[in-house]
C-alpha positions in Angstrom: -24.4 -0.8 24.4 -22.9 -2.5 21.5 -19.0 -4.5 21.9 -17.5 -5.8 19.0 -15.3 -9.5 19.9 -12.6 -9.9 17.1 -11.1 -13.4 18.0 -10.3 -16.1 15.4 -10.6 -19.0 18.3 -14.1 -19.9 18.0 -14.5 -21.1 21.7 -12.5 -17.8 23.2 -15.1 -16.0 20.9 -18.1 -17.9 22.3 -17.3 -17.6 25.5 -16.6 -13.6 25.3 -19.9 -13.1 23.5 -21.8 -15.1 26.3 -20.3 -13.4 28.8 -21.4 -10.1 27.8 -25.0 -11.2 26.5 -25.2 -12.3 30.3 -24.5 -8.7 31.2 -27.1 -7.0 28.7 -24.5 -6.2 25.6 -25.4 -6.8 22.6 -22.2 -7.9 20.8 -20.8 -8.2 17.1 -18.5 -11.2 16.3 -15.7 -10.7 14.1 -13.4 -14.3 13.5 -10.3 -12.1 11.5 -9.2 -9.0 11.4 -11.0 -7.8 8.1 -14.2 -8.5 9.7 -13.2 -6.7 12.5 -12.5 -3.7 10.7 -15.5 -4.1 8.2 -17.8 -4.4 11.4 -16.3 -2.1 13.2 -17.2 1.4 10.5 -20.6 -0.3 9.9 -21.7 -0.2 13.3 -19.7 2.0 15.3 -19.3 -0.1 18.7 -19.3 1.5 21.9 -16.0 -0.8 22.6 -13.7 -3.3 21.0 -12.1 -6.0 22.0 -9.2 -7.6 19.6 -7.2 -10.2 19.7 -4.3 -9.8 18.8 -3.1 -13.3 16.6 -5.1 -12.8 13.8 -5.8 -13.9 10.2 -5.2 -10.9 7.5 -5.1 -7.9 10.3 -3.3 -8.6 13.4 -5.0 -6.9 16.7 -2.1 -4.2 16.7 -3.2 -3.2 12.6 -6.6 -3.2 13.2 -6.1 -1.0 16.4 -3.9 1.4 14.2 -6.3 1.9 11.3 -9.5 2.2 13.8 -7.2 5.0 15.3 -7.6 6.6 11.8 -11.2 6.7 11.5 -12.2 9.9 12.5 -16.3 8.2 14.1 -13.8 5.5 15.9 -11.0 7.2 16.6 -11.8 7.8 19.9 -14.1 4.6 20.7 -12.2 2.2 23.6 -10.3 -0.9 22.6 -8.8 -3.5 24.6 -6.5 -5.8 23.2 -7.1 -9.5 24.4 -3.6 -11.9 24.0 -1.8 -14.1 25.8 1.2 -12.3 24.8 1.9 -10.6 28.6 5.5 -9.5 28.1 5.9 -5.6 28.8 6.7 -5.0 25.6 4.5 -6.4 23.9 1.9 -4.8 25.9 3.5 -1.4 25.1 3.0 -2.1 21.5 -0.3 -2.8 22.5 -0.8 0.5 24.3 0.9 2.3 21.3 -0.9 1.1 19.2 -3.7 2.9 20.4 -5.3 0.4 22.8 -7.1 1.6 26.1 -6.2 -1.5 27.9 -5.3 -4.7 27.5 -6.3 -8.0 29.2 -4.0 -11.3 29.6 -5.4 -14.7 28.5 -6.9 -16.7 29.8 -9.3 -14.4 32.0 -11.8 -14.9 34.1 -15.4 -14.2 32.4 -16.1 -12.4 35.5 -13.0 -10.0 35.2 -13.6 -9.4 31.7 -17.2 -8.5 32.6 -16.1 -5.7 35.1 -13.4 -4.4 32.9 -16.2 -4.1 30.1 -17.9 -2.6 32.7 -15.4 -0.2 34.3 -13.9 1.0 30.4 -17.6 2.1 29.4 -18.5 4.0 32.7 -21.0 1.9 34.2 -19.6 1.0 37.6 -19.7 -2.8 39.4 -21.5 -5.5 37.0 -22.7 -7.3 40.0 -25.6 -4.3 40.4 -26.6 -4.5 36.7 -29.9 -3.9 36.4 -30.9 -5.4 32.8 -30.8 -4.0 29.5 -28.8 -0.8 28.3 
């Protein structure tokens, strides 16, 4: 299964992307929201997860114009942010967002919600490679 990380703070990023390596992902790295986008129709992901303080596209535009890409249009997306007022959240979820997930966050609890979004039950029975 392949996750795309959008996240212009390197160490968030690194820490994401080594998280899921642990749990057999392979995972795409996008530092702005161009990238993200750009990444995103070259390689169709089974998930996303954006940021949503971003250089050039903010994590609500990208989630937008993924929404109008008819191969993505349907492909999960959480929105990572420290932003955890309701309505911001709602924009989120407007946006077109599946979930959304409050930094910080444990590595853990990101791994199960990775986990839980793409159907593949409790990530401490993972039995190697997708």
């Amino acid at each position: 299964m392949k996750v795309l990380i959008a996240e212009d703070e390197k160490d968030i990023r690194r820490l994401v992307v080594f998280t899921l390596e642990r749990a057999w992902y392979e995972v795409l790295e996008a530092p702005d929201g161009r990238e993200a986008l750009r990444l995103a129709t070259e390689n169709q992901p089974n998930l996303i997860l954006l940021d949503i303080m971003m250089p050039f596209l903010n994590g609500y535009e990208v989630c937008r114009k993924l929404r109008q890409i008819t191969e993505l249009k349907d492909t999960p997306i959480v929105l990572l942010s420290a932003k955890a007022q309701n309505y911001e959240i709602g924009e989120g979820l407007q946006a077109g967002a599946t979930d959304y997930l409050i930094k910080p966050f444990i590595p853990r609890e990101l791994a199960a919600k990775v986990k839980q979004i793409l159907g593949e039950g409790d990530p401490k029975h993972s039995n190697g490679p997708r």
